[in-house]
C-alpha positions in Angstrom: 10.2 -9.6 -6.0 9.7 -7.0 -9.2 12.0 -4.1 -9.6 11.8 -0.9 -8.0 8.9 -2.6 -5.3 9.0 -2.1 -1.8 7.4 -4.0 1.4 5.4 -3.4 4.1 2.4 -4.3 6.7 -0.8 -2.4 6.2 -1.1 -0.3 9.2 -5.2 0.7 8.9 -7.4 -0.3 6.4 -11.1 1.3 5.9 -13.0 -1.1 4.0 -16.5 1.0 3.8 -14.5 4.2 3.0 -11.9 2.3 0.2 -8.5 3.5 1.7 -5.9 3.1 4.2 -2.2 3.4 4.9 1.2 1.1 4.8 3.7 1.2 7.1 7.2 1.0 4.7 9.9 -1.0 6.4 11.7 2.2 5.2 10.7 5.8 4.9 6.8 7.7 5.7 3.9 5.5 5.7 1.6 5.8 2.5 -2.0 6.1 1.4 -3.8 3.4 -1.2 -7.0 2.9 -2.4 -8.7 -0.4 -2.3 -8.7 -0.1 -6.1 -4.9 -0.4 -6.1 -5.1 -4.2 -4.9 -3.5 -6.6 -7.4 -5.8 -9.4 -7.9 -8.0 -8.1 -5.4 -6.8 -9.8 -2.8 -8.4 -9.7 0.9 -6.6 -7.6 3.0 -6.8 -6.7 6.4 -4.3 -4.8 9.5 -1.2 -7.0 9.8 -0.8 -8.1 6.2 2.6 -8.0 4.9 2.6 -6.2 1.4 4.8 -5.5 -2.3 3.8 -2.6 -3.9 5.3 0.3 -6.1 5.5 4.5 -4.8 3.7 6.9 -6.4 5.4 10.2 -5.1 2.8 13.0 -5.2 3.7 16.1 -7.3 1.2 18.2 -5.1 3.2 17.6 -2.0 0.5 15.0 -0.4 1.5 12.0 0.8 2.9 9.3 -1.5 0.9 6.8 -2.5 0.8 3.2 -3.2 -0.1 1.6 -6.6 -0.1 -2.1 -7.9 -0.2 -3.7 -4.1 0.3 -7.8 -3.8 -0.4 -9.5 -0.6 2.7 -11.8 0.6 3.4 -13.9 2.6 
């Protein structure tokens, strides 16, 4: 596991739209964008998930950046 990642199962994805939203074993849920996929890896609802928090200086909700499939 790299430093300072965290895990979690992608709750929705929208793959026509580019977008959807992690459920974090711990805290909020957060948005990504397709484009934030590590080796763009297939994805779909389920899939367990590393990725590193982007906390939103506009008061949005955090977002994920640099996400890896596990598992």
């Amino acid at each position: 596991m790299r430093d300072n990642m965290e895990t979690g199962t992608i709750k929705c994805f929208f793959p026509f739209k580019g977008y959807g939203f992690i459920r974090r074993e711990k805290g909020k849920d957060v948005f990504f964008f397709y484009k934030d996929l590590e080796n763009e890896a297939e994805i779909y609802e389920g899939a367990k998930v590393q990725f590193s928090l982007n906390e939103s200086s506009t008061g949005r909700c955090p977002s994920a950046r640099k996400i890896i499939k596990i598992g």
